[in-house]
C-alpha positions in Angstrom: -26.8 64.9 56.5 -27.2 65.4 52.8 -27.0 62.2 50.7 -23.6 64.3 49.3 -22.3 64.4 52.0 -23.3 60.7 53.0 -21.4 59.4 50.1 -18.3 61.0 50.5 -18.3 59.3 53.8 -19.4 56.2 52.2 -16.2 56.6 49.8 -13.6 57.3 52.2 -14.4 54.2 54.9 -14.7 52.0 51.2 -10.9 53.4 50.7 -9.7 52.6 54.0 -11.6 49.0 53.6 -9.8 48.0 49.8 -6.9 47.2 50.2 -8.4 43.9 52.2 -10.5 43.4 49.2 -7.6 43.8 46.5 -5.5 41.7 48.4 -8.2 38.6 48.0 -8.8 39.6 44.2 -11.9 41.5 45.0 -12.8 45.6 45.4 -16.1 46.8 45.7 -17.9 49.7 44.0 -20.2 52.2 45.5 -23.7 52.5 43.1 -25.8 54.4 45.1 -27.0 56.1 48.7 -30.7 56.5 49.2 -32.3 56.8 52.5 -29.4 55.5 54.8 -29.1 52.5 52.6 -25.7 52.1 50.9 -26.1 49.9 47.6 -22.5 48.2 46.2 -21.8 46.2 43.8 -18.6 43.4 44.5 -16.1 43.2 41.8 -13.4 40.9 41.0 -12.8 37.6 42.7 -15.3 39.6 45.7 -18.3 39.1 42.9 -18.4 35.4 42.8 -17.1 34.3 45.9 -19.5 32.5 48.3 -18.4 34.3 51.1 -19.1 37.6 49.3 -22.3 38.2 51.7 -20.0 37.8 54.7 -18.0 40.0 53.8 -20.6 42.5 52.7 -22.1 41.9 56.0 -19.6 41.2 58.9 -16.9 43.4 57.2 -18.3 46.5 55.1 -21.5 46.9 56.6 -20.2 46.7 60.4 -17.6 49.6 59.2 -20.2 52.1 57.8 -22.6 51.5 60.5 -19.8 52.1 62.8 -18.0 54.9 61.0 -20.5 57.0 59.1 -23.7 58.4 61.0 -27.1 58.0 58.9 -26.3 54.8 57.4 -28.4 51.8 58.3 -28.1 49.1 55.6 -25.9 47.9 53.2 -27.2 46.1 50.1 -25.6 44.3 47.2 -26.2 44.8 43.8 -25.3 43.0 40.8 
């Protein structure tokens, strides 16, 4: 899989995934795909939260690995 076609995938699991995010203040922004590793950055009340790693972690993470084929990390940038 392309890393095209990767972030399209990326993108439309994120959109299923935000309104949870919005409805805690937060949303999340996709910055960049490279070599199965999906890089986002946490925005909003998401950004400083200290639960923001669970959340990148147990919640967005679990979803991609589960959802979209190719991915095998999630890292947050800032």
């Amino acid at each position: 899989m392309s890393d095209q076609d990767m972030i399209a995938q990326v993108q439309e699991v994120l959109d299923k995934l935000r309104p949870f995010l919005l409805r805690d203040g937060g949303d999340c922004e996709l910055v960049d795909v490279e070599d199965g590793i999906v890089k986002l950055r946490l925005l909003g009340a998401c950004g400083s939260c200290p639960s923001s790693t669970i959340t990148l972690k147990a919640g967005i993470e679990r979803a991609l690995l589960e959802e979209v084929p190719g991915v095998v990390e999630v890292e947050q940038v800032f």
